[in-house]
mmCIF file of the N, C-alpha and C atoms, coordinates in Angstrom:
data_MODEL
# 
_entry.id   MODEL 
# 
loop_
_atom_site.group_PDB 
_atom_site.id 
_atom_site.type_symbol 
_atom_site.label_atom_id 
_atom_site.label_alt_id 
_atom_site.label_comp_id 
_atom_site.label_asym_id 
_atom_site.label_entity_id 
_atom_site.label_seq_id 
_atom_site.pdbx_PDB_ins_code 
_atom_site.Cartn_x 
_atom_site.Cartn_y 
_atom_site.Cartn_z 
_atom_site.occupancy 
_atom_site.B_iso_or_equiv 
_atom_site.pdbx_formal_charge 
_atom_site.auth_seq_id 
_atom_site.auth_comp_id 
_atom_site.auth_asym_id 
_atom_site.auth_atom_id 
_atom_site.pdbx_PDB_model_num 
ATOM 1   N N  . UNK A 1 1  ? -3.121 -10.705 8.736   1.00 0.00 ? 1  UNK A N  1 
ATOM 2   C CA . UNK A 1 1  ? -4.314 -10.627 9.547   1.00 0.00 ? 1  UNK A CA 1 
ATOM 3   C C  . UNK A 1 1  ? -3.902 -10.297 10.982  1.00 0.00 ? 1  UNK A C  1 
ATOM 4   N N  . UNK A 1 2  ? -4.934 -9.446  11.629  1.00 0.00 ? 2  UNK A N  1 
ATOM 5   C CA . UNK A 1 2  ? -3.759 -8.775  13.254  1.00 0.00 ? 2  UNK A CA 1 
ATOM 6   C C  . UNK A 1 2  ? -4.490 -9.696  13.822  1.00 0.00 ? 2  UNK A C  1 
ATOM 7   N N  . UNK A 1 3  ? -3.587 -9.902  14.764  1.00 0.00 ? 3  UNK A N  1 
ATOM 8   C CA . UNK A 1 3  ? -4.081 -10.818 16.023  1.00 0.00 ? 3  UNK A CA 1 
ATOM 9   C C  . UNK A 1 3  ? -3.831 -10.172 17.127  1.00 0.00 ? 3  UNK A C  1 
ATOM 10  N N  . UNK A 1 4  ? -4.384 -9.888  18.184  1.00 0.00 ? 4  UNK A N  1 
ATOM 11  C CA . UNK A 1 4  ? -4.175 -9.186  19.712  1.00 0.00 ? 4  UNK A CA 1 
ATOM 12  C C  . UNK A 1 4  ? -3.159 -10.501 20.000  1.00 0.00 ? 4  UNK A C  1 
ATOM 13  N N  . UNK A 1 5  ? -2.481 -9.744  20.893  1.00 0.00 ? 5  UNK A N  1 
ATOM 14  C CA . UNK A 1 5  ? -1.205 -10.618 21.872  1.00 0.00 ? 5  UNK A CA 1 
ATOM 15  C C  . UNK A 1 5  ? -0.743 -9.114  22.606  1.00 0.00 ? 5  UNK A C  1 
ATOM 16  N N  . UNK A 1 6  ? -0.703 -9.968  23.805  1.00 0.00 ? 6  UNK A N  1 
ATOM 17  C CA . UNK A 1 6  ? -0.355 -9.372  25.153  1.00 0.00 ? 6  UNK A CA 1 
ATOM 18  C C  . UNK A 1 6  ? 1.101  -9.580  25.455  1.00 0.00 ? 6  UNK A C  1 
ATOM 19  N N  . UNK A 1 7  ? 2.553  -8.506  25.474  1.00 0.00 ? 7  UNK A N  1 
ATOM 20  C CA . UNK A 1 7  ? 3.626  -8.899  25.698  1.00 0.00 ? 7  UNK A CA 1 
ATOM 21  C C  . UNK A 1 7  ? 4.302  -7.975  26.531  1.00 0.00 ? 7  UNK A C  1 
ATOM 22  N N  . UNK A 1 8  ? 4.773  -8.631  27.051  1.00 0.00 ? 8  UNK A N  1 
ATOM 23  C CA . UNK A 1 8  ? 5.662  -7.137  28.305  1.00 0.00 ? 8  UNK A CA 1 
ATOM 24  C C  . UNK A 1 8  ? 6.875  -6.735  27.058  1.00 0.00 ? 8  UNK A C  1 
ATOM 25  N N  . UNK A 1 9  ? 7.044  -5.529  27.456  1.00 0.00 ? 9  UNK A N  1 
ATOM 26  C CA . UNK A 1 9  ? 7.500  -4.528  26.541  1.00 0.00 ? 9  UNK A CA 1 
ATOM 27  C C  . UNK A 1 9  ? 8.828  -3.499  27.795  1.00 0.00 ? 9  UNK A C  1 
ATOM 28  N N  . UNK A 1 10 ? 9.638  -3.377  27.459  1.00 0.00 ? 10 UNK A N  1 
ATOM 29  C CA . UNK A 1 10 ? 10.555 -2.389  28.419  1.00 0.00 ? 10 UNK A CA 1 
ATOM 30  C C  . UNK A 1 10 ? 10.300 -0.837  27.512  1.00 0.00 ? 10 UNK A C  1 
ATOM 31  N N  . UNK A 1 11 ? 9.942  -0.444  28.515  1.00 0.00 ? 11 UNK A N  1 
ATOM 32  C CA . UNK A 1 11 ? 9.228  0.531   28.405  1.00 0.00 ? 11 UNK A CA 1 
ATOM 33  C C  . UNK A 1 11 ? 10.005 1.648   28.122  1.00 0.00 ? 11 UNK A C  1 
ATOM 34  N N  . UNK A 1 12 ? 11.288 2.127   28.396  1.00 0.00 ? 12 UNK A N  1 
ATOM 35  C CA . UNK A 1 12 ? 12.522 3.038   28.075  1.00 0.00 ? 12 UNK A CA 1 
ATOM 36  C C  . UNK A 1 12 ? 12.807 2.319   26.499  1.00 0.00 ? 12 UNK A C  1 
ATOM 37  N N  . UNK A 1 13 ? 12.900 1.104   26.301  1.00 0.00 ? 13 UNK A N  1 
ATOM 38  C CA . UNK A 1 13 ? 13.453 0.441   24.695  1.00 0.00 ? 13 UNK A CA 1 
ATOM 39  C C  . UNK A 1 13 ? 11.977 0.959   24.060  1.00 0.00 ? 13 UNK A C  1 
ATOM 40  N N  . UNK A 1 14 ? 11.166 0.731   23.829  1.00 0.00 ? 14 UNK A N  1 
ATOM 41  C CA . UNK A 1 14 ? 9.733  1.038   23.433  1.00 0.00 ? 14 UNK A CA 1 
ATOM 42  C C  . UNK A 1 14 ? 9.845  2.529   22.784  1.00 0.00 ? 14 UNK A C  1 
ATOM 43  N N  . UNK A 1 15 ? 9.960  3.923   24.008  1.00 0.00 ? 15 UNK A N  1 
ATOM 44  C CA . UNK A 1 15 ? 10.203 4.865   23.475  1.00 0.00 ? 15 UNK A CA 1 
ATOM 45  C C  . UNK A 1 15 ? 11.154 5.191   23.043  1.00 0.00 ? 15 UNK A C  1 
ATOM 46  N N  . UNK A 1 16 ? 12.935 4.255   23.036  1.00 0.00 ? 16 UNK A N  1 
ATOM 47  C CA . UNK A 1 16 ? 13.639 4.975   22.427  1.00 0.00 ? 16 UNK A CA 1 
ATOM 48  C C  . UNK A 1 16 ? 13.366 4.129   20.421  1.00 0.00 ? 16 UNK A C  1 
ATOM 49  N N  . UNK A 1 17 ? 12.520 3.387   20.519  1.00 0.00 ? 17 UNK A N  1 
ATOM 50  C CA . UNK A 1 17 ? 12.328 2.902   19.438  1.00 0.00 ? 17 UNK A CA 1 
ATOM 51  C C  . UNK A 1 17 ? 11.126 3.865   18.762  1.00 0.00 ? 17 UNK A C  1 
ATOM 52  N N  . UNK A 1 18 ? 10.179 4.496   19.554  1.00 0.00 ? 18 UNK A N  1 
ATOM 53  C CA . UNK A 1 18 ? 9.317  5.015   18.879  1.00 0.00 ? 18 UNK A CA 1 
ATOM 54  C C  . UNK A 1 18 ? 9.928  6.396   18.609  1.00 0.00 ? 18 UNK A C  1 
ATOM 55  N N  . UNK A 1 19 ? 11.025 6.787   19.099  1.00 0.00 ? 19 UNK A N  1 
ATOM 56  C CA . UNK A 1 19 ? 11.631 8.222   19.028  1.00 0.00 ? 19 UNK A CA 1 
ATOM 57  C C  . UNK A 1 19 ? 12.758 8.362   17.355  1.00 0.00 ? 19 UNK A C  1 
ATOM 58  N N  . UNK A 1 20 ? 13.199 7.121   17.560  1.00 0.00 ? 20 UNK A N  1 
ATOM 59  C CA . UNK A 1 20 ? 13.927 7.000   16.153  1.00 0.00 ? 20 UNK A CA 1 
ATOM 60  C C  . UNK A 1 20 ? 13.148 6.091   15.539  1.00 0.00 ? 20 UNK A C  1 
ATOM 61  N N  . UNK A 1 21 ? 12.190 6.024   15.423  1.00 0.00 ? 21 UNK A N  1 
ATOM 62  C CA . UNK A 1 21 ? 11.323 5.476   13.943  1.00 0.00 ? 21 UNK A CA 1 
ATOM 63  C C  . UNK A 1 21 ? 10.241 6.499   13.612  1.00 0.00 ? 21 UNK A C  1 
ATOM 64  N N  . UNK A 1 22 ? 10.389 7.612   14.426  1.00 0.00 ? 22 UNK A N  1 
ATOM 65  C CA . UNK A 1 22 ? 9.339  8.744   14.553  1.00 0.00 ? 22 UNK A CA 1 
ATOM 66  C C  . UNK A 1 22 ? 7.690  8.127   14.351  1.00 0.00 ? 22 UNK A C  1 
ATOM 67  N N  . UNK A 1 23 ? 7.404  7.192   15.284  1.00 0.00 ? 23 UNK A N  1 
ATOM 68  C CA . UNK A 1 23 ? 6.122  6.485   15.321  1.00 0.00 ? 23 UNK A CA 1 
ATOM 69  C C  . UNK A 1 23 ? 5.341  7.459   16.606  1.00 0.00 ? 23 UNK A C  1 
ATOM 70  N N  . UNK A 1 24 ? 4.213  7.319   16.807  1.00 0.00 ? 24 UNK A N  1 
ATOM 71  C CA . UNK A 1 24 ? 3.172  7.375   17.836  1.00 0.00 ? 24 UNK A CA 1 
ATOM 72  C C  . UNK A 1 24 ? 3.024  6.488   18.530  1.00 0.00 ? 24 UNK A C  1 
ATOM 73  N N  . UNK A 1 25 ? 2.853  5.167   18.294  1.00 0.00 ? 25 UNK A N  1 
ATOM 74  C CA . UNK A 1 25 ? 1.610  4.122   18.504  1.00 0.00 ? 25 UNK A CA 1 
ATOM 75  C C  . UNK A 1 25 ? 2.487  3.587   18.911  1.00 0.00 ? 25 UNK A C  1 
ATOM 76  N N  . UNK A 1 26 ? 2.417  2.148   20.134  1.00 0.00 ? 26 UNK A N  1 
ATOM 77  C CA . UNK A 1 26 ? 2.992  1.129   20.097  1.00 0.00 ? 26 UNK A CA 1 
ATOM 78  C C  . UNK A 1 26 ? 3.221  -0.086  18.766  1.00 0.00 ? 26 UNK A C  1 
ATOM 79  N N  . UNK A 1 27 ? 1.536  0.324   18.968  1.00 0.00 ? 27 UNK A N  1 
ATOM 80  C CA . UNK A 1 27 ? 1.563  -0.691  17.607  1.00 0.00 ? 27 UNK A CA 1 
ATOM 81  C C  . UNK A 1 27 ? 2.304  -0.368  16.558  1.00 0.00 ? 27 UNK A C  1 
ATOM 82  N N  . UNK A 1 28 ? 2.679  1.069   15.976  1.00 0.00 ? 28 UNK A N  1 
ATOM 83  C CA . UNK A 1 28 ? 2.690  1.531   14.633  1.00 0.00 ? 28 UNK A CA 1 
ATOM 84  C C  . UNK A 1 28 ? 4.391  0.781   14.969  1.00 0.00 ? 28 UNK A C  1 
ATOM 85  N N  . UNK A 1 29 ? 4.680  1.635   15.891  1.00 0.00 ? 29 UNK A N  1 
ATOM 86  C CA . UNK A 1 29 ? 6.341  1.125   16.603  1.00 0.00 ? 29 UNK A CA 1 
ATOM 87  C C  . UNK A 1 29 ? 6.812  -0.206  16.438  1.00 0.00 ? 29 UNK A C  1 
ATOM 88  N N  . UNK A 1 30 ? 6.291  -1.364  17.303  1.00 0.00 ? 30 UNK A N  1 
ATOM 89  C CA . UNK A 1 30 ? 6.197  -2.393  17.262  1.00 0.00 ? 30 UNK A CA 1 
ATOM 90  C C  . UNK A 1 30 ? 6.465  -3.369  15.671  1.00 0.00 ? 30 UNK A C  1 
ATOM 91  N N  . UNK A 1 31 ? 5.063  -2.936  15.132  1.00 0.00 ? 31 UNK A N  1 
ATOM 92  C CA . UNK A 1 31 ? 5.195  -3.728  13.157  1.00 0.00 ? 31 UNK A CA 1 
ATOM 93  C C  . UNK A 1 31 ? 6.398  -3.187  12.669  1.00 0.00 ? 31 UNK A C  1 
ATOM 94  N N  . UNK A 1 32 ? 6.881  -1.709  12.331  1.00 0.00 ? 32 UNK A N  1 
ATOM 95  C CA . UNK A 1 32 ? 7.748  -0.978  11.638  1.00 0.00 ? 32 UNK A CA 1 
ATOM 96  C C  . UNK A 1 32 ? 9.250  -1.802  12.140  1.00 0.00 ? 32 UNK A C  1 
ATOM 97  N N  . UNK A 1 33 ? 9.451  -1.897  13.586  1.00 0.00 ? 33 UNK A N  1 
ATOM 98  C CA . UNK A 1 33 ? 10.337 -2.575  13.915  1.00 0.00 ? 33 UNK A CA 1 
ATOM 99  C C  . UNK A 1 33 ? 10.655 -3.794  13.332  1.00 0.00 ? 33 UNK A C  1 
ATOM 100 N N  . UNK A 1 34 ? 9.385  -5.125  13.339  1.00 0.00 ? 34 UNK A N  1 
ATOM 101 C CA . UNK A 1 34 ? 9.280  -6.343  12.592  1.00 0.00 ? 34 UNK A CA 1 
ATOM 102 C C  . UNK A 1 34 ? 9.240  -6.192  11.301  1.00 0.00 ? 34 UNK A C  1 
ATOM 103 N N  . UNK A 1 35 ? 8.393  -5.167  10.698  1.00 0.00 ? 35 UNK A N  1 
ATOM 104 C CA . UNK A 1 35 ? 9.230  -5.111  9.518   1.00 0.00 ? 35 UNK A CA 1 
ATOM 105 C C  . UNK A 1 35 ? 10.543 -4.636  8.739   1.00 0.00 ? 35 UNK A C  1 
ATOM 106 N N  . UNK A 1 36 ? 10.865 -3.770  9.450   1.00 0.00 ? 36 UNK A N  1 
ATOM 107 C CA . UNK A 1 36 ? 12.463 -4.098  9.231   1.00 0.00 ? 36 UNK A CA 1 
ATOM 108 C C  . UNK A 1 36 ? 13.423 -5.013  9.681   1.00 0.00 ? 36 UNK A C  1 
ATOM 109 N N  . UNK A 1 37 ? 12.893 -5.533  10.820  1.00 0.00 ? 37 UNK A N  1 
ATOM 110 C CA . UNK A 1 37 ? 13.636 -6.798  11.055  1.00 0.00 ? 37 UNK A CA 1 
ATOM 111 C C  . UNK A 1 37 ? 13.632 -7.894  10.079  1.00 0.00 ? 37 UNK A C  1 
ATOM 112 N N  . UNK A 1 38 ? 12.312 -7.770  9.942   1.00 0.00 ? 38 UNK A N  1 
ATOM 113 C CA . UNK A 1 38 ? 12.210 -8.939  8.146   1.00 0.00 ? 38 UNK A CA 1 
ATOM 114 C C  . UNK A 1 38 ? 12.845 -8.806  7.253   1.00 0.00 ? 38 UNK A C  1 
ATOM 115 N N  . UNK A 1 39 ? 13.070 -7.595  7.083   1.00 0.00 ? 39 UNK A N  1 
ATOM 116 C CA . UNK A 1 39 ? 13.767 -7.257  5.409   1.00 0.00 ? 39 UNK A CA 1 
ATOM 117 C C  . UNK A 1 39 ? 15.229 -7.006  5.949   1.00 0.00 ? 39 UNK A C  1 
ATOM 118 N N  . UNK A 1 40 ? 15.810 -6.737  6.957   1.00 0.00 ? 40 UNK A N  1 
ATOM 119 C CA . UNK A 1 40 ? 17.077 -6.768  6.973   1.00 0.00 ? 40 UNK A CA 1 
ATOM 120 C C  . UNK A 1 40 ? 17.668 -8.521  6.937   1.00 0.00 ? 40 UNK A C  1 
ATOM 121 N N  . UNK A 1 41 ? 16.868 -9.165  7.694   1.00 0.00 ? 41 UNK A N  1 
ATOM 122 C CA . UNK A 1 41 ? 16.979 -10.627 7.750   1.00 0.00 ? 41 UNK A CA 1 
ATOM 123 C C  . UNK A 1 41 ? 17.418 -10.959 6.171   1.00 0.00 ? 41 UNK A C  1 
ATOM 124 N N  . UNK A 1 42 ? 15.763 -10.549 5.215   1.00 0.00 ? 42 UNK A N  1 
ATOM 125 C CA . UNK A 1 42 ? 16.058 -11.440 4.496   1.00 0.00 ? 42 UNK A CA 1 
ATOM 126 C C  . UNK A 1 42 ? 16.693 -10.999 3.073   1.00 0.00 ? 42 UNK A C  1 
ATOM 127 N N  . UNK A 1 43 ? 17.198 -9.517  3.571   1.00 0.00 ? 43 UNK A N  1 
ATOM 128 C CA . UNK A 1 43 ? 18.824 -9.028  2.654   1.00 0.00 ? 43 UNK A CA 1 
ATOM 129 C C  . UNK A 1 43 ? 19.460 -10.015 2.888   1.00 0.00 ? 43 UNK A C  1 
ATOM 130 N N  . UNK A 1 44 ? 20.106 -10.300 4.052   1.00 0.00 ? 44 UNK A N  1 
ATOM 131 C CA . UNK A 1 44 ? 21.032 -10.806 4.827   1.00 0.00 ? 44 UNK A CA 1 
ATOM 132 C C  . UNK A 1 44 ? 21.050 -11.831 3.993   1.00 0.00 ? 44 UNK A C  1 
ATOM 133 N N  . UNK A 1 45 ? 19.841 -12.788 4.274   1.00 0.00 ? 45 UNK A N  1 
ATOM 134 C CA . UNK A 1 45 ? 20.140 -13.872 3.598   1.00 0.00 ? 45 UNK A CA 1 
ATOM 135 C C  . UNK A 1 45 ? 20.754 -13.832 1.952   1.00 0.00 ? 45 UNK A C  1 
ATOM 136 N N  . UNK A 1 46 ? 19.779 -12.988 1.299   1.00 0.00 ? 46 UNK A N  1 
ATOM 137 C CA . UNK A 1 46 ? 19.826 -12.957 -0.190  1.00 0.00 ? 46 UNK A CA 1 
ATOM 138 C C  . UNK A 1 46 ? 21.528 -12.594 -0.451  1.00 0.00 ? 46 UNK A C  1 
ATOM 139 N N  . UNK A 1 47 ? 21.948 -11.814 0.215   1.00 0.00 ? 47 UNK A N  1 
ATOM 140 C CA . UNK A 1 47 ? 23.107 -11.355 0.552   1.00 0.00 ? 47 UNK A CA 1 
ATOM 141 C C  . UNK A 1 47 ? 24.434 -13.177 0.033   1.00 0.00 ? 47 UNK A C  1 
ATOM 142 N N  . UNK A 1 48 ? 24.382 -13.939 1.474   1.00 0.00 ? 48 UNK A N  1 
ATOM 143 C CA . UNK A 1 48 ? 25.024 -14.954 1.770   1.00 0.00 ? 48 UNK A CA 1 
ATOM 144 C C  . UNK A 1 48 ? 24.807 -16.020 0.376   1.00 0.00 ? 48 UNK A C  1 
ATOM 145 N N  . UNK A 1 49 ? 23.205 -15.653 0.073   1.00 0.00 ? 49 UNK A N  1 
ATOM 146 C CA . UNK A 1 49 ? 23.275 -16.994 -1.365  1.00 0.00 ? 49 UNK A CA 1 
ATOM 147 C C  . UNK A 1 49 ? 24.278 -16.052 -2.024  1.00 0.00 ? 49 UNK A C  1 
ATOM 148 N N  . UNK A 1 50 ? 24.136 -15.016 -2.263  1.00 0.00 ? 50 UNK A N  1 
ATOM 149 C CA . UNK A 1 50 ? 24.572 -14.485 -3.837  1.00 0.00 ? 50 UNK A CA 1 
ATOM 150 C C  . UNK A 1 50 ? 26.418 -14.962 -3.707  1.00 0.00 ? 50 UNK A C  1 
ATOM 151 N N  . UNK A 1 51 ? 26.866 -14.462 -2.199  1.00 0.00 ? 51 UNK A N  1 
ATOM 152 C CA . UNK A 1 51 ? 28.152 -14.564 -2.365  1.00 0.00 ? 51 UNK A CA 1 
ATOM 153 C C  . UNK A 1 51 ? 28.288 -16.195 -2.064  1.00 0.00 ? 51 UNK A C  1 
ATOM 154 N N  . UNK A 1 52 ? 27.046 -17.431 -2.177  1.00 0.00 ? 52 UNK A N  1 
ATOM 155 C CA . UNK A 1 52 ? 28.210 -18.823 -2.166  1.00 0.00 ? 52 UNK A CA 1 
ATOM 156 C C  . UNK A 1 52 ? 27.444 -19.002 -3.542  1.00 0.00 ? 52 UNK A C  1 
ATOM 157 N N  . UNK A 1 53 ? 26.815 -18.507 -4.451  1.00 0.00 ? 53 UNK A N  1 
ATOM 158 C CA . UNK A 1 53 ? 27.080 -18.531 -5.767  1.00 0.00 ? 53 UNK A CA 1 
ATOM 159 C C  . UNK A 1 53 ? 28.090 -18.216 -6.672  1.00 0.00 ? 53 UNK A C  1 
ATOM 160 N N  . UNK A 1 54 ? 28.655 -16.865 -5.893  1.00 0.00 ? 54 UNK A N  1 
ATOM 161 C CA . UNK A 1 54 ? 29.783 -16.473 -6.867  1.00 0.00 ? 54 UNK A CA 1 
ATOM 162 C C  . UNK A 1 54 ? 31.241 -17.153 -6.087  1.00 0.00 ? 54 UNK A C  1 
ATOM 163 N N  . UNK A 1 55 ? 31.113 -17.861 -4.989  1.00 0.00 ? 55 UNK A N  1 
ATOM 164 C CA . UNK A 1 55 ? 32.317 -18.674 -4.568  1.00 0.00 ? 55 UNK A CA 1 
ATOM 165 C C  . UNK A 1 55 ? 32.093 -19.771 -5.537  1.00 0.00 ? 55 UNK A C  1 
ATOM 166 N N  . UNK A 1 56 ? 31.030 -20.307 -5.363  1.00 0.00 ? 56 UNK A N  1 
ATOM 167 C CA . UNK A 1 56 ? 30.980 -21.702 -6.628  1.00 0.00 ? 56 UNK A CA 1 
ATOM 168 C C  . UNK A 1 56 ? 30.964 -21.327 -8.279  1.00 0.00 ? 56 UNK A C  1 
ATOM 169 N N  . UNK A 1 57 ? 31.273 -20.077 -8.368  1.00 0.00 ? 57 UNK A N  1 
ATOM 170 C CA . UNK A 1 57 ? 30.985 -19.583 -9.950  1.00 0.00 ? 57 UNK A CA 1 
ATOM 171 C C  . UNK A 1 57 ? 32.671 -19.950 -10.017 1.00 0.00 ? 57 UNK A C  1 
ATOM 172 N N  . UNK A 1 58 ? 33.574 -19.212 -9.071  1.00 0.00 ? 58 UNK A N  1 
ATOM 173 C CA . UNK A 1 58 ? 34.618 -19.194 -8.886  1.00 0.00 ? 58 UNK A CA 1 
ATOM 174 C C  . UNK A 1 58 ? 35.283 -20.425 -8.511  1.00 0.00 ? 58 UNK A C  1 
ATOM 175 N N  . UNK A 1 59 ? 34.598 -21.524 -8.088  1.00 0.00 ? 59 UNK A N  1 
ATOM 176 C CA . UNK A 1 59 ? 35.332 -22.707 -7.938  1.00 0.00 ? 59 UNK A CA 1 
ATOM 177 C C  . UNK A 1 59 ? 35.944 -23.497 -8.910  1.00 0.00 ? 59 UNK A C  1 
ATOM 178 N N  . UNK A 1 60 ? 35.495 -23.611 -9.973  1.00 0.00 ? 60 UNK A N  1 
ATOM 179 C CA . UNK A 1 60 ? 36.109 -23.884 -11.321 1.00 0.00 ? 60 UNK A CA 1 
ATOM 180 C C  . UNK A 1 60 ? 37.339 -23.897 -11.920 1.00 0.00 ? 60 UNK A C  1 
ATOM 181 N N  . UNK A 1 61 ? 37.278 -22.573 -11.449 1.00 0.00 ? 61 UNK A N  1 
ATOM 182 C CA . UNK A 1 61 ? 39.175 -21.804 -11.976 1.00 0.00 ? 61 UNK A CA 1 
ATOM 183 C C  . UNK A 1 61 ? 39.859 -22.487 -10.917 1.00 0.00 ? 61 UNK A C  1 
ATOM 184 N N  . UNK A 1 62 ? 39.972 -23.150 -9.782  1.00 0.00 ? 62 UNK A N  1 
ATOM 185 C CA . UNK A 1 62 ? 40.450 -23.681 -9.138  1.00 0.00 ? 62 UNK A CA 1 
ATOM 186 C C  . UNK A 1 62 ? 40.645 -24.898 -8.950  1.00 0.00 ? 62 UNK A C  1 
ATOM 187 N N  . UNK A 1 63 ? 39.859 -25.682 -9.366  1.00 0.00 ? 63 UNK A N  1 
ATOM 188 C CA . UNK A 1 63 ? 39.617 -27.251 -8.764  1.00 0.00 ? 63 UNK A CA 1 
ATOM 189 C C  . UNK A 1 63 ? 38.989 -27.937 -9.912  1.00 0.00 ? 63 UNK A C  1 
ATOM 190 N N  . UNK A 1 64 ? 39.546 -29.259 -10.249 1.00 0.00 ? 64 UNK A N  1 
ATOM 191 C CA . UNK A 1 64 ? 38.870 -29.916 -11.388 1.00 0.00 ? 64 UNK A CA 1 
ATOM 192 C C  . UNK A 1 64 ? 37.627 -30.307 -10.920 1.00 0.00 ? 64 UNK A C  1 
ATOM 193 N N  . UNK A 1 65 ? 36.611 -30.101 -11.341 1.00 0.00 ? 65 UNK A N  1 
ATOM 194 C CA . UNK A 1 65 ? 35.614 -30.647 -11.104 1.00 0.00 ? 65 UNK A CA 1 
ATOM 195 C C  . UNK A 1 65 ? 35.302 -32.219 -11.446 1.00 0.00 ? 65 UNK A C  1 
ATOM 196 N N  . UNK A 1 66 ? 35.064 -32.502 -12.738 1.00 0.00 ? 66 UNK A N  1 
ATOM 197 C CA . UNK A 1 66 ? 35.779 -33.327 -13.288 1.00 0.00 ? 66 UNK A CA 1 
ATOM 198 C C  . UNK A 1 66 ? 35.889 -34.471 -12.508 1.00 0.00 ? 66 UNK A C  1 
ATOM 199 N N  . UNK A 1 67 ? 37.545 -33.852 -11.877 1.00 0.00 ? 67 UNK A N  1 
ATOM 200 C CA . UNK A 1 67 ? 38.189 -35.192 -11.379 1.00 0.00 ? 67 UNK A CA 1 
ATOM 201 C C  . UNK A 1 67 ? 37.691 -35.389 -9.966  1.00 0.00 ? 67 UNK A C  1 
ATOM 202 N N  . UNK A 1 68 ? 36.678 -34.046 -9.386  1.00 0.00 ? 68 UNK A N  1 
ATOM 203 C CA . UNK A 1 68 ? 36.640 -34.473 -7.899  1.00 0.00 ? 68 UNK A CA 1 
ATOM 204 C C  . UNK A 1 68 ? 35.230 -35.593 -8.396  1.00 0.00 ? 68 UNK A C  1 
ATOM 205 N N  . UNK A 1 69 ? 34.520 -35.437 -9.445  1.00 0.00 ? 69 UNK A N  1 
ATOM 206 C CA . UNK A 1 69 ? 32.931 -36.105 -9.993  1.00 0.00 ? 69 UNK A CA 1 
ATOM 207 C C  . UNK A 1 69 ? 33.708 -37.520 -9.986  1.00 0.00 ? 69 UNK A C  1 
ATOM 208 N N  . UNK A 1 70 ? 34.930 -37.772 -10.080 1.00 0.00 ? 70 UNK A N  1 
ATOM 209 C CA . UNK A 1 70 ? 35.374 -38.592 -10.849 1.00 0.00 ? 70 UNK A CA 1 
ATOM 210 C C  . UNK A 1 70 ? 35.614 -40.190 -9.823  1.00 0.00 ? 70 UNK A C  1 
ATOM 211 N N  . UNK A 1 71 ? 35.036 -41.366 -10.320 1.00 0.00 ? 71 UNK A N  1 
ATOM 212 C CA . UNK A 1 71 ? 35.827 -42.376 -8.791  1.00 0.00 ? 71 UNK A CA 1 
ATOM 213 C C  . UNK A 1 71 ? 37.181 -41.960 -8.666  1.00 0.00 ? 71 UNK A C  1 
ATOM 214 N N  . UNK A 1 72 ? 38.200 -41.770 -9.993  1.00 0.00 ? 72 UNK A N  1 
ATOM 215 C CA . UNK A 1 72 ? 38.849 -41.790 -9.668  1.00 0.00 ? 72 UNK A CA 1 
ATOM 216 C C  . UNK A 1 72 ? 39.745 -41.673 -7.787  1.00 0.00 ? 72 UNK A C  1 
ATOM 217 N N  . UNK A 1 73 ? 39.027 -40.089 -8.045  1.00 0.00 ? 73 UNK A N  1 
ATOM 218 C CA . UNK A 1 73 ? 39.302 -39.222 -7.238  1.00 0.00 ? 73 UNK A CA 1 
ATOM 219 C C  . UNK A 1 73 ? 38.967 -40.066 -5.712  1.00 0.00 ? 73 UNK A C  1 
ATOM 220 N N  . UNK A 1 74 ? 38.335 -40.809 -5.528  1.00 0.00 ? 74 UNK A N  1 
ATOM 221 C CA . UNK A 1 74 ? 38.027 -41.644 -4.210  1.00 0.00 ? 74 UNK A CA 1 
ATOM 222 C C  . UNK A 1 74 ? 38.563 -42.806 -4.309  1.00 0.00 ? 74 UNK A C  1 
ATOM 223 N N  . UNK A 1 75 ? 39.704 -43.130 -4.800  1.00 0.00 ? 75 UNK A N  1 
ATOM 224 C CA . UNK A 1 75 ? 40.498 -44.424 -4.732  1.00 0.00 ? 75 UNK A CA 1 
ATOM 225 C C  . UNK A 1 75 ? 41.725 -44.122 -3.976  1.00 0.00 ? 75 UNK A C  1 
# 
């Protein structure tokens, strides 16, 4: 849902953003920007789970699990 908001803007960053996103509009400029900022974000993230899934897929072959679950292991 759009909401008006009033924000100072640098005005040289503005057009070199509307020049390489080949936009018109502030506005059009502006969203296209946030939305790629969103989706690079939340690669990023998806990114970081996948690789401490496959560190913990990989923890296994390394470390007893087992024995770290184990009291032993804290005596």
């Amino acid at each position: 849902m759009p909401r008006r908001t009033t924000i100072e803007i640098d005005e040289d960053l503005l057009a070199r953003a509307k020049r390489a996103l080949g936009l018109a509009t502030t506005r059009a400029t502006v969203e296209e920007a946030l939305r790629r900022a969103a989706a690079h974000a939340e690669h990023a993230q998806d990114e970081r789970a996948a690789q401490q899934r496959k560190y913990l897929e990989r923890l296994g072959q390394h470390v007893d699990v087992d024995v770290l679950a184990s009291e032993e292991m804290w005596r």
